[in-house]
PyMOL Python script that loads the backbone (N, CA, C, O; Angstrom):
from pymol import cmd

cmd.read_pdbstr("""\
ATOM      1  N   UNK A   1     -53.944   6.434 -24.395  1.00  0.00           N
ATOM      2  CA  UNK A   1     -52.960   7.057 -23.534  1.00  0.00           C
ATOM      3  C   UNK A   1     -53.685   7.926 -22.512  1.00  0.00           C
ATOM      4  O   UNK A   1     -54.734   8.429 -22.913  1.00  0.00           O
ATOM      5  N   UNK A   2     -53.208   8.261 -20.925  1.00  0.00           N
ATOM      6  CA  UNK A   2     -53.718   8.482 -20.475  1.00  0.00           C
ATOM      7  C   UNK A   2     -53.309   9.891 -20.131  1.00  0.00           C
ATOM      8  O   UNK A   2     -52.144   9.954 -19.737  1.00  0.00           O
ATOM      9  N   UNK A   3     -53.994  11.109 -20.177  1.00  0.00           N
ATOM     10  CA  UNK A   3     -54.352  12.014 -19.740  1.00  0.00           C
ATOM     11  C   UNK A   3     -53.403  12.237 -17.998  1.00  0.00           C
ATOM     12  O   UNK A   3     -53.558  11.682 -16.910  1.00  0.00           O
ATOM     13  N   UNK A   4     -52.979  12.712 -18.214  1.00  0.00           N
ATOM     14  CA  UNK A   4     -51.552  13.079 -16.573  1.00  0.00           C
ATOM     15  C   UNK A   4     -50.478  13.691 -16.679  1.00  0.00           C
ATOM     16  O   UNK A   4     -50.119  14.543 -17.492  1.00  0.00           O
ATOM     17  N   UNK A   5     -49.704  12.986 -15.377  1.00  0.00           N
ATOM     18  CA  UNK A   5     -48.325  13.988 -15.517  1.00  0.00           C
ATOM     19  C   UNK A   5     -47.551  12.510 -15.481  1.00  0.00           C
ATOM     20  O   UNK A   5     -47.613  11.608 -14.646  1.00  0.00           O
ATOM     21  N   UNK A   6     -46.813  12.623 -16.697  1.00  0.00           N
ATOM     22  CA  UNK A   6     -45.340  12.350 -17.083  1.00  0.00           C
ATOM     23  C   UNK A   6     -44.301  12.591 -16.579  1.00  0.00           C
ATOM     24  O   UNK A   6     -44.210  13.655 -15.967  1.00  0.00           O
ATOM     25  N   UNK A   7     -43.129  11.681 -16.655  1.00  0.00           N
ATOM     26  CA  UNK A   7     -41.582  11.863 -16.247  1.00  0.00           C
ATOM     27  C   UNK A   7     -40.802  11.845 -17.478  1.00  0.00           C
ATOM     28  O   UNK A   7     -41.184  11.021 -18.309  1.00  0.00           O
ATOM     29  N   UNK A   8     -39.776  12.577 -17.791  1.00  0.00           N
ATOM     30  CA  UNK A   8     -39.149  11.923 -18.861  1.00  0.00           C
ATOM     31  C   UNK A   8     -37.808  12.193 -18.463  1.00  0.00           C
ATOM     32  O   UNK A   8     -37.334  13.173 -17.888  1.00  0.00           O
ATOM     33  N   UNK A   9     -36.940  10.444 -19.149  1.00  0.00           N
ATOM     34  CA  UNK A   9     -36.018  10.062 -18.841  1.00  0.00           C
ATOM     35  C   UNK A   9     -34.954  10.484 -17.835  1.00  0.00           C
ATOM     36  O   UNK A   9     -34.372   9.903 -16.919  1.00  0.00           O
ATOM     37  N   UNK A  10     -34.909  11.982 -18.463  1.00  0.00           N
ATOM     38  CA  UNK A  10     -33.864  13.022 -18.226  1.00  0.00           C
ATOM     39  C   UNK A  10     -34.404  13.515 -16.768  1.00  0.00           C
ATOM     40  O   UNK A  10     -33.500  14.224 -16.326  1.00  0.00           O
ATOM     41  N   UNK A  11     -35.397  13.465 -15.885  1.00  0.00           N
ATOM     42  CA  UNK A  11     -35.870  13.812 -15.202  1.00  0.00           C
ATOM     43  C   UNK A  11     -37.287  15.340 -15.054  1.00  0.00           C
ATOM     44  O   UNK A  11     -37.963  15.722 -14.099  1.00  0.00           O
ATOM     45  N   UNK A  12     -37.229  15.635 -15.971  1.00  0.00           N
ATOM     46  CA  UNK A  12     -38.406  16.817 -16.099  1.00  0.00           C
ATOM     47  C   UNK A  12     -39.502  15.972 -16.383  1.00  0.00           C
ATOM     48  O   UNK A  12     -39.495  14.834 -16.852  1.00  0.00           O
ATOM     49  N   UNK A  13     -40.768  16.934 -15.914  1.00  0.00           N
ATOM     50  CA  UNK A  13     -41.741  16.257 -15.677  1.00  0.00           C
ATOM     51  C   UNK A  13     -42.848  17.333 -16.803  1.00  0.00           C
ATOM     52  O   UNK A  13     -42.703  18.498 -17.175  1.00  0.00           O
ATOM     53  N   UNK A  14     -43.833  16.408 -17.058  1.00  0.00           N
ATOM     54  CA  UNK A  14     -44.513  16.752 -18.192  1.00  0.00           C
ATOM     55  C   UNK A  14     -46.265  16.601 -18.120  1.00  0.00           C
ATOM     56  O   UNK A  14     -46.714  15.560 -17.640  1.00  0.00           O
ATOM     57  N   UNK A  15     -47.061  17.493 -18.530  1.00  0.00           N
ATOM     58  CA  UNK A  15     -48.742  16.922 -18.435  1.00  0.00           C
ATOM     59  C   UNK A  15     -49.010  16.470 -19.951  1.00  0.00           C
ATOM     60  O   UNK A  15     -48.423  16.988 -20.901  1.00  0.00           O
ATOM     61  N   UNK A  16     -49.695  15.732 -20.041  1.00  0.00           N
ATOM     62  CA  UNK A  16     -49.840  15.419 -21.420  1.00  0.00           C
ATOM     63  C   UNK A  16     -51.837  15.760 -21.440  1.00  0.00           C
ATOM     64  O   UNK A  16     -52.877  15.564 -20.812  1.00  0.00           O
ATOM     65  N   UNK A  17     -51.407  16.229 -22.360  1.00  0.00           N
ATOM     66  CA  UNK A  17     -53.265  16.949 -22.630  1.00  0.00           C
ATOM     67  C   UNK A  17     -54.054  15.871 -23.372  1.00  0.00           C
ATOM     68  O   UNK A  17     -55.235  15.581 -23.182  1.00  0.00           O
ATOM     69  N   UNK A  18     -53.284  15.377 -24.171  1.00  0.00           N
ATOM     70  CA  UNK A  18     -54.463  14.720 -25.363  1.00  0.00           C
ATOM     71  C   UNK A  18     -53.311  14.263 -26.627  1.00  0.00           C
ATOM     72  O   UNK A  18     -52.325  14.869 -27.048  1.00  0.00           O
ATOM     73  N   UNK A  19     -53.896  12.946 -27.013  1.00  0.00           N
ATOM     74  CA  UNK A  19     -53.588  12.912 -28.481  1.00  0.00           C
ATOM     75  C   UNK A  19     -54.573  13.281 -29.612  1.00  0.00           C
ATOM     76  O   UNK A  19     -55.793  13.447 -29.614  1.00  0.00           O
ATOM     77  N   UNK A  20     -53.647  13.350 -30.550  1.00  0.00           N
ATOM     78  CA  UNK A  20     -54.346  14.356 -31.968  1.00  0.00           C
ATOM     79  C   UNK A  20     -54.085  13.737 -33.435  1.00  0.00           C
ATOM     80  O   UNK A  20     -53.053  13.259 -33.907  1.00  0.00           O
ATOM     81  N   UNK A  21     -54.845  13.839 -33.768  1.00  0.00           N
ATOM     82  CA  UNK A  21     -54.518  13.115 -35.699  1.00  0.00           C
ATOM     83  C   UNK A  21     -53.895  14.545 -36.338  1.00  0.00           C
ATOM     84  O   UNK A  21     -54.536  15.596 -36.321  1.00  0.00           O
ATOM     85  N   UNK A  22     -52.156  14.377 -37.065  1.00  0.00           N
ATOM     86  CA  UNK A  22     -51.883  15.191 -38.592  1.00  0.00           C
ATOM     87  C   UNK A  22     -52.420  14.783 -39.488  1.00  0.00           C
ATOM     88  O   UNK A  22     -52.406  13.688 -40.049  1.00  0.00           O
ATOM     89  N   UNK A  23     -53.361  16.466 -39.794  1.00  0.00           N
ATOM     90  CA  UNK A  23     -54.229  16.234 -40.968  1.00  0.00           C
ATOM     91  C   UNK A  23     -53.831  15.752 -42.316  1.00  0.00           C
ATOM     92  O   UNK A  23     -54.589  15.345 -43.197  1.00  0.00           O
ATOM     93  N   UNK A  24     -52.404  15.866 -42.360  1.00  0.00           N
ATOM     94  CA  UNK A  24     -52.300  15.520 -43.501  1.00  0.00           C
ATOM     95  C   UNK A  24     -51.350  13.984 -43.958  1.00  0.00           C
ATOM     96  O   UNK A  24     -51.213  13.287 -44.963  1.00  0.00           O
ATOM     97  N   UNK A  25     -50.762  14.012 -42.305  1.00  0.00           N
ATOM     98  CA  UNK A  25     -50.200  12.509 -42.552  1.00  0.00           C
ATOM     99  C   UNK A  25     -51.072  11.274 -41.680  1.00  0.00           C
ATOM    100  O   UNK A  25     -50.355  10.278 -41.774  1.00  0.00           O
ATOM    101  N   UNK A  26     -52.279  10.925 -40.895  1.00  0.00           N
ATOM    102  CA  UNK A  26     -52.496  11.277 -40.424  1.00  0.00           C
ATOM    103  C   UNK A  26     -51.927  10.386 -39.041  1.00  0.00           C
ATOM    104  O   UNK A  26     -52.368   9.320 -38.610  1.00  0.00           O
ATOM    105  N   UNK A  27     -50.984  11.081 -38.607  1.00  0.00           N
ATOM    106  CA  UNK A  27     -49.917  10.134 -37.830  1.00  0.00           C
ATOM    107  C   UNK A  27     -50.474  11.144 -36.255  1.00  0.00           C
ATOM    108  O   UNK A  27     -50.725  12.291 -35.886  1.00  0.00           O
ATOM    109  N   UNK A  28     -50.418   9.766 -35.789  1.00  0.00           N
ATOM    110  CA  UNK A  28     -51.001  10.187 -34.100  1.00  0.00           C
ATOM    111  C   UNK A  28     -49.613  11.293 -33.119  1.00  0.00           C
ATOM    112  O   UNK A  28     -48.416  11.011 -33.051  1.00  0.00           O
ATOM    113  N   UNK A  29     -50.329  12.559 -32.467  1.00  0.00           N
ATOM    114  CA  UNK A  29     -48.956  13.451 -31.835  1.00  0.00           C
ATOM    115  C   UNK A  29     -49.765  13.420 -30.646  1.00  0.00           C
ATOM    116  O   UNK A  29     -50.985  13.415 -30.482  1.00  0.00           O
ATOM    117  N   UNK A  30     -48.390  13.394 -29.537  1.00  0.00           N
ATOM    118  CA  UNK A  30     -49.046  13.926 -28.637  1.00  0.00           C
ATOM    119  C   UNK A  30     -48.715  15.280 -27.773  1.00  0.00           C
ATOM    120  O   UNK A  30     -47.599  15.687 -27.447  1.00  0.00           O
ATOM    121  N   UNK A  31     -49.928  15.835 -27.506  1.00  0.00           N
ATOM    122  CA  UNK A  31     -50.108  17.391 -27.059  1.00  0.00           C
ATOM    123  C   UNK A  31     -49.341  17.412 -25.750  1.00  0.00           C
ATOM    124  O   UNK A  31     -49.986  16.756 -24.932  1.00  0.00           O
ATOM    125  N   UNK A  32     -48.110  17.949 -25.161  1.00  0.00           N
ATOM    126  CA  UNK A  32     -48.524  17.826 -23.791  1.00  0.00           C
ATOM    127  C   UNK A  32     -47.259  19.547 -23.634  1.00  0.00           C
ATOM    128  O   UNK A  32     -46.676  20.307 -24.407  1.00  0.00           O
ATOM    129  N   UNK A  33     -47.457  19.349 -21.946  1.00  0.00           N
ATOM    130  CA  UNK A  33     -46.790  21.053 -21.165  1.00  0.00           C
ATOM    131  C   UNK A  33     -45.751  20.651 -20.449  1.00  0.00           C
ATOM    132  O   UNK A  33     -45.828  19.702 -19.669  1.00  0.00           O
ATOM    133  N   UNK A  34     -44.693  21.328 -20.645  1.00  0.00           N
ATOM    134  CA  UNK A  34     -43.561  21.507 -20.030  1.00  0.00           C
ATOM    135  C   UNK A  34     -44.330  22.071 -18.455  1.00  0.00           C
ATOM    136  O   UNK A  34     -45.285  22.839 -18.333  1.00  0.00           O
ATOM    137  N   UNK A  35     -43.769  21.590 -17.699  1.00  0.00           N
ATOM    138  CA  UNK A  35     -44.112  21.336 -16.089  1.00  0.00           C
ATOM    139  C   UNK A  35     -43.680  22.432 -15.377  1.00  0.00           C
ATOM    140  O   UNK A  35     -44.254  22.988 -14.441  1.00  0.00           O
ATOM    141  N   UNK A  36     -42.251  22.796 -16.068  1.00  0.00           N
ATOM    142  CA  UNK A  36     -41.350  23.971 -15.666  1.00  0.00           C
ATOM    143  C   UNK A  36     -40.809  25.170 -16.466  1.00  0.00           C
ATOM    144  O   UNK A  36     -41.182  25.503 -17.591  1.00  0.00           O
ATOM    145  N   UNK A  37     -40.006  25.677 -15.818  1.00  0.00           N
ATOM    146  CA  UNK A  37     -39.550  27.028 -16.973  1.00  0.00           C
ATOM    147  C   UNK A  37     -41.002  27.631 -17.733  1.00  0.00           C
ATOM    148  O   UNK A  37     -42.053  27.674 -17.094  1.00  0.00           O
ATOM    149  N   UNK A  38     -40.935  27.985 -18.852  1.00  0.00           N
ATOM    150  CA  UNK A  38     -42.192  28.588 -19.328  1.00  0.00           C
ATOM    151  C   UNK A  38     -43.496  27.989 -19.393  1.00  0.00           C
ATOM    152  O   UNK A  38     -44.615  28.502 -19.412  1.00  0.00           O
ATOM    153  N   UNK A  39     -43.038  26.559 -19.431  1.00  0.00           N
ATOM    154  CA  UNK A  39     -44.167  25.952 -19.462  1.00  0.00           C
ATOM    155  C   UNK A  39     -44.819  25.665 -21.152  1.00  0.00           C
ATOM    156  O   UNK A  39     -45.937  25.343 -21.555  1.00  0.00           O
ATOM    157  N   UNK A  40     -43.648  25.933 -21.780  1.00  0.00           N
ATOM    158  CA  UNK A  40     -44.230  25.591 -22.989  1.00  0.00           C
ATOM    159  C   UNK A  40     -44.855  24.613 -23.397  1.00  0.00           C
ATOM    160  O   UNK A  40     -45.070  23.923 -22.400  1.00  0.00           O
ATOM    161  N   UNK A  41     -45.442  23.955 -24.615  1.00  0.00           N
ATOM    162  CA  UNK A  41     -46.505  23.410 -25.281  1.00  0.00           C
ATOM    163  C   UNK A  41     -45.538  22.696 -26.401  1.00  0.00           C
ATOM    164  O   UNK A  41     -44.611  23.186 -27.046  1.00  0.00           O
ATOM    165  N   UNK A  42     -46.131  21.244 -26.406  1.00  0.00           N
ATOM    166  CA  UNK A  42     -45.183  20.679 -27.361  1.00  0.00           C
ATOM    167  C   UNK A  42     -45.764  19.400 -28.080  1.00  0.00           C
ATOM    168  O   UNK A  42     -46.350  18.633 -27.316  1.00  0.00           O
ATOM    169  N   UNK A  43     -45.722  19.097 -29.155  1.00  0.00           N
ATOM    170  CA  UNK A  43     -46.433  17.944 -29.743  1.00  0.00           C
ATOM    171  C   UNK A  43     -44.977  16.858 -30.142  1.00  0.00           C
ATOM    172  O   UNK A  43     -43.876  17.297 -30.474  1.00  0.00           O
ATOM    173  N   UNK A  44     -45.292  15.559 -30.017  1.00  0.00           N
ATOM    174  CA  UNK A  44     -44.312  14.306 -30.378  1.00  0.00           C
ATOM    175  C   UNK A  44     -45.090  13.310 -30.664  1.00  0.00           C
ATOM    176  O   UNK A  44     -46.091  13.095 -29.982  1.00  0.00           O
ATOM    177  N   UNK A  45     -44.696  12.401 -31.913  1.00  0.00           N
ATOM    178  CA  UNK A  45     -44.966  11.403 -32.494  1.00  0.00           C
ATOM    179  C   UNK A  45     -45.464  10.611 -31.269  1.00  0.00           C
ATOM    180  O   UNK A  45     -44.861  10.805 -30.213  1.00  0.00           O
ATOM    181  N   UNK A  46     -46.821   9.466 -31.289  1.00  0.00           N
ATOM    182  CA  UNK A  46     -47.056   8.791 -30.315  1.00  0.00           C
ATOM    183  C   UNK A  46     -46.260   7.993 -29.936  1.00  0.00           C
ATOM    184  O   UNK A  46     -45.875   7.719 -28.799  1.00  0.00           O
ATOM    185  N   UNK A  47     -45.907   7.464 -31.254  1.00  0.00           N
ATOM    186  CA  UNK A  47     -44.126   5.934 -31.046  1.00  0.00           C
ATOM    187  C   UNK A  47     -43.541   6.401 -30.169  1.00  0.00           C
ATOM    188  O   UNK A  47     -43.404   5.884 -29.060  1.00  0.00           O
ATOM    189  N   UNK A  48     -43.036   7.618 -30.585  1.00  0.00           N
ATOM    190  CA  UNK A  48     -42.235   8.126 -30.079  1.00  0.00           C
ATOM    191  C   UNK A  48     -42.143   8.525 -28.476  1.00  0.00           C
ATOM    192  O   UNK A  48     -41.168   8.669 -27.739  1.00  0.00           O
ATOM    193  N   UNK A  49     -43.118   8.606 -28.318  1.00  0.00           N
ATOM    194  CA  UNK A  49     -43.894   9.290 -27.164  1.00  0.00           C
ATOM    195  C   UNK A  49     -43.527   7.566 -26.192  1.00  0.00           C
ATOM    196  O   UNK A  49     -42.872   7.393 -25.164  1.00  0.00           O
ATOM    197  N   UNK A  50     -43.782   7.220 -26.494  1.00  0.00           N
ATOM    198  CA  UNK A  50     -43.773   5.818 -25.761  1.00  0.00           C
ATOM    199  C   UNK A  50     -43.027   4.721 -25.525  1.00  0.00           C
ATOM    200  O   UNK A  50     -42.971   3.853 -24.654  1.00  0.00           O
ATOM    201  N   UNK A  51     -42.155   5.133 -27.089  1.00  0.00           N
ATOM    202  CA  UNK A  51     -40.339   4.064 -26.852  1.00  0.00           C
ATOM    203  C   UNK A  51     -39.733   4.179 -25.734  1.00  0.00           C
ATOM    204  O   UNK A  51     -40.102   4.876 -24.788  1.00  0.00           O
ATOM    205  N   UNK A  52     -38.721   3.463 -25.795  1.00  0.00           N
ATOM    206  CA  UNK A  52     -37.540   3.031 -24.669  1.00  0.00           C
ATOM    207  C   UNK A  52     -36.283   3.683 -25.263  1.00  0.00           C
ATOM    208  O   UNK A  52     -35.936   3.563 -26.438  1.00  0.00           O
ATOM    209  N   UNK A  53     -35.839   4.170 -24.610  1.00  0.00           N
ATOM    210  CA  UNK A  53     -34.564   4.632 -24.901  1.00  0.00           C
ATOM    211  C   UNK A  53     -33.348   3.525 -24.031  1.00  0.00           C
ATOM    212  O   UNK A  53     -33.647   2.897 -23.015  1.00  0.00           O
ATOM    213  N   UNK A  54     -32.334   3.494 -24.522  1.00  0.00           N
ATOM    214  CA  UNK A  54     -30.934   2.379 -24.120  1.00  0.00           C
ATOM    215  C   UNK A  54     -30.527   3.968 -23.388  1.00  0.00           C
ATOM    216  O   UNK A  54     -30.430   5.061 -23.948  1.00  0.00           O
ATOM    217  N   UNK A  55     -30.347   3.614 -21.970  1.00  0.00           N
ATOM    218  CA  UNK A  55     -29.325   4.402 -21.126  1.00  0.00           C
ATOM    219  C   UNK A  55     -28.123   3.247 -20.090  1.00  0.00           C
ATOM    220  O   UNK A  55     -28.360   2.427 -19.203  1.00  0.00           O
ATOM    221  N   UNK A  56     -27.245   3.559 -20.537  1.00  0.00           N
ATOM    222  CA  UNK A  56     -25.950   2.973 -20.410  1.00  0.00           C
ATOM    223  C   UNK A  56     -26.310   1.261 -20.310  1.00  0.00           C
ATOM    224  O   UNK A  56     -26.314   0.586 -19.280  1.00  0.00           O
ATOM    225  N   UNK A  57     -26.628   0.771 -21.810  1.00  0.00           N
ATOM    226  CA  UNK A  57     -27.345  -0.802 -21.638  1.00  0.00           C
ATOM    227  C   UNK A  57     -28.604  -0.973 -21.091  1.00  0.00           C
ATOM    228  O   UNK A  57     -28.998  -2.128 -20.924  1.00  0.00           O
ATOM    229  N   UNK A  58     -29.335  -0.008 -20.770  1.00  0.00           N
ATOM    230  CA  UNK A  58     -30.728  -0.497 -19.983  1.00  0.00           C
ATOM    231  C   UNK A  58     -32.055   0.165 -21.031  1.00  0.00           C
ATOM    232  O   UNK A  58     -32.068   1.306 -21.494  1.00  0.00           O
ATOM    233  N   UNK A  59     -33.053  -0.835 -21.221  1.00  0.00           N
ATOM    234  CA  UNK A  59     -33.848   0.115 -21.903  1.00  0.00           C
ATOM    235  C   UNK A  59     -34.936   0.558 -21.084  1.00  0.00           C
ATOM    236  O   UNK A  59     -35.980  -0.088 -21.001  1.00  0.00           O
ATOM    237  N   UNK A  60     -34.772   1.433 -20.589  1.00  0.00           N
ATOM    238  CA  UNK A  60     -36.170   2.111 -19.878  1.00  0.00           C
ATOM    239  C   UNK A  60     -36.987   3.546 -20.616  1.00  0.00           C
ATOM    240  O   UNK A  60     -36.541   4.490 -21.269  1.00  0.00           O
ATOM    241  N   UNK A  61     -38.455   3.158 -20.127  1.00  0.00           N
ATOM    242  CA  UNK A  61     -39.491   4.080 -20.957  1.00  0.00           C
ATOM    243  C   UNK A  61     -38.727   5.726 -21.337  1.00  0.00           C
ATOM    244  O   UNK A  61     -37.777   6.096 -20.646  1.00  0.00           O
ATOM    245  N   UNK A  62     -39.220   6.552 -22.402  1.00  0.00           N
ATOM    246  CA  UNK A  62     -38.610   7.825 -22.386  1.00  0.00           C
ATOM    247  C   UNK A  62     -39.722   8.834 -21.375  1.00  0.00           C
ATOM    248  O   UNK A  62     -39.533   9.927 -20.841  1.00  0.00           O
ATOM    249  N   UNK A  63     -40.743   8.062 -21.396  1.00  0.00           N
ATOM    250  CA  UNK A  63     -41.778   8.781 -20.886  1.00  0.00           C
ATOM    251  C   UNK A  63     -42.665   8.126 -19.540  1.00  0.00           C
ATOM    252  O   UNK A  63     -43.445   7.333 -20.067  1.00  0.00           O
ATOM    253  N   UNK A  64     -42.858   8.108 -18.259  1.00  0.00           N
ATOM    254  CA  UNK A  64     -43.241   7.452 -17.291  1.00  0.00           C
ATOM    255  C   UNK A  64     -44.476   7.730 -16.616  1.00  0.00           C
ATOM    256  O   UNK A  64     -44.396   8.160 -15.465  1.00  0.00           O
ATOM    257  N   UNK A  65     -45.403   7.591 -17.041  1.00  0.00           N
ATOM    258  CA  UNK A  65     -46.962   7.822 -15.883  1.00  0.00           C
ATOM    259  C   UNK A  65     -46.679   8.025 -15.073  1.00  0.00           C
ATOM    260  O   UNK A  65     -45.740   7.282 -14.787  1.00  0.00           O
ATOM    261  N   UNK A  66     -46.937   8.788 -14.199  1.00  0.00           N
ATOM    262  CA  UNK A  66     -46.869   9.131 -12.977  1.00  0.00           C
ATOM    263  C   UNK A  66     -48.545   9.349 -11.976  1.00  0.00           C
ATOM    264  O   UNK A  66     -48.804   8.868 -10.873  1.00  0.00           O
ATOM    265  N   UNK A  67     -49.344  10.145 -12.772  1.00  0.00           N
ATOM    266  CA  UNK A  67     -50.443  10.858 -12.207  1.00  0.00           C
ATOM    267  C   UNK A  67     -51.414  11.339 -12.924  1.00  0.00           C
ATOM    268  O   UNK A  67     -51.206  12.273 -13.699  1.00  0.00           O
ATOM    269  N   UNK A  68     -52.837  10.680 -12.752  1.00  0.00           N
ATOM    270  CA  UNK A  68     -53.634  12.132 -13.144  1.00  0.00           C
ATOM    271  C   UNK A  68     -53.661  13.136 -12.470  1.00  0.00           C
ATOM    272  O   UNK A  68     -53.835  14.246 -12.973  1.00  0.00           O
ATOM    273  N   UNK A  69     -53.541  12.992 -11.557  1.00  0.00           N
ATOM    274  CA  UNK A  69     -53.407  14.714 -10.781  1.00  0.00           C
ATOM    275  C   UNK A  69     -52.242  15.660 -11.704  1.00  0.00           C
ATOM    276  O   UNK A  69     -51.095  15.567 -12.142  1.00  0.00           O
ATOM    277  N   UNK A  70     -53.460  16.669 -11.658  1.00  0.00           N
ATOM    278  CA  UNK A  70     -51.909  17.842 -12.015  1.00  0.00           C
ATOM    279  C   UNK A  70     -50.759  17.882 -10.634  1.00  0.00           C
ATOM    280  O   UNK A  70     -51.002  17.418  -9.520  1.00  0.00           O
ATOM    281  N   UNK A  71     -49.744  18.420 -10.969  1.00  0.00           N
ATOM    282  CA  UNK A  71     -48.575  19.198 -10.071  1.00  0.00           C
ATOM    283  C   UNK A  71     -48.582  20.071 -10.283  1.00  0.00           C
ATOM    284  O   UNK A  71     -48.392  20.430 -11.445  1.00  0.00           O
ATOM    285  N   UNK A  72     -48.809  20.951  -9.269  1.00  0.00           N
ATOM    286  CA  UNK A  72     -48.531  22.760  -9.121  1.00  0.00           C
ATOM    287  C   UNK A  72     -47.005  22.561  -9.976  1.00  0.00           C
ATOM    288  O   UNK A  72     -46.282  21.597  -9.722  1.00  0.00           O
ATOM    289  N   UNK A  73     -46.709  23.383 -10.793  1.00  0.00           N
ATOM    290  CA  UNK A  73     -45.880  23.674 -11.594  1.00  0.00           C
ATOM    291  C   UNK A  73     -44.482  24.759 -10.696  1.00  0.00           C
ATOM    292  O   UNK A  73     -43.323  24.905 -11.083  1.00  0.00           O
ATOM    293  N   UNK A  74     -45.162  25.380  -9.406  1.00  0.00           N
ATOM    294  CA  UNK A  74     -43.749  25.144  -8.639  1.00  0.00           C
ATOM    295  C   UNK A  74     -43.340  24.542  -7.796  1.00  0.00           C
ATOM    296  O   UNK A  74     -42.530  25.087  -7.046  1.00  0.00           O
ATOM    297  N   UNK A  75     -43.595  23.651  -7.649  1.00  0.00           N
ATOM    298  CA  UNK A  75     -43.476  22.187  -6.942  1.00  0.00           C
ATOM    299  C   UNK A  75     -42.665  21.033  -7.804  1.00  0.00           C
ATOM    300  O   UNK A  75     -42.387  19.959  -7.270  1.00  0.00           O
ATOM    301  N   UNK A  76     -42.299  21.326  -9.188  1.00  0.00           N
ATOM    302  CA  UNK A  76     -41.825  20.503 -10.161  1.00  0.00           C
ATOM    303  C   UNK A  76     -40.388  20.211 -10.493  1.00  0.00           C
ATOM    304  O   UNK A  76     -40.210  20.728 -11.596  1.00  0.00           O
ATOM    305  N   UNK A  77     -39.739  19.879 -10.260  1.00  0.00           N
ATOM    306  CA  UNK A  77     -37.768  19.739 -10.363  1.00  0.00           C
ATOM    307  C   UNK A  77     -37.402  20.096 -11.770  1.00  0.00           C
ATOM    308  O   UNK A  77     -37.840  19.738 -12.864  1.00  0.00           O
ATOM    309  N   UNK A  78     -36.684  20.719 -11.481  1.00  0.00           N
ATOM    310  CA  UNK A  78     -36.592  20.976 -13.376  1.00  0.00           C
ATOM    311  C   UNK A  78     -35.188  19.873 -13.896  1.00  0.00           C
ATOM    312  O   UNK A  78     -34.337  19.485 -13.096  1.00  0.00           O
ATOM    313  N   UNK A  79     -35.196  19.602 -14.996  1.00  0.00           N
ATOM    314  CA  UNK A  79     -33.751  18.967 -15.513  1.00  0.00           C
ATOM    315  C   UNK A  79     -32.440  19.526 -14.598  1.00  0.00           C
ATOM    316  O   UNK A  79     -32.271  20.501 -13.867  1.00  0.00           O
ATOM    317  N   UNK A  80     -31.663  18.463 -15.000  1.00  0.00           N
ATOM    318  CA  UNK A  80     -30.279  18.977 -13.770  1.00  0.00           C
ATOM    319  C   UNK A  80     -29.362  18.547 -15.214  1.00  0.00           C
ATOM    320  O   UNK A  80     -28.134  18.632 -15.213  1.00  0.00           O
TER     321      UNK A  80
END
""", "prot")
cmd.dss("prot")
cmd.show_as("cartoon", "prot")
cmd.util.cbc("prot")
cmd.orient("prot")
């Protein structure tokens, strides 16, 4: 997985830092930053990270490459 900035579904945009092994399950997460608002820090299952979600019959990615470049973080649209 590549190291950038993300879209997800809903429209907020995301950097993803890195994936990581749970030490104890050892199921792949991935690290990444809220783009906007605080900017928090958040880990999600890789599957997960990468499924399709069904929006009204359509399955499109939950999560969308966009960039290795960072985005200045106020430059970023937040959810509507």
């Amino acid at each position: 997985m590549k190291k950038g900035v993300y879209r997800h579904y809903k429209g907020a945009q995301y950097w993803v830092e890195r994936v990581v092994t749970h030490s104890e399950t050892e199921e792949e997460l991935v690290i990444y930053q809220a783009l906007y608002g605080e900017q928090g820090w958040w880990a999600r299952p890789l599957e997960m990270f990468q499924e399709t979600v069904n929006i009204d019959g359509e399955q499109i990615p939950r999560f969308e490459f966009l960039t290795e470049t960072p985005v200045p973080s106020d430059t970023v649209k937040t959810e509507s």
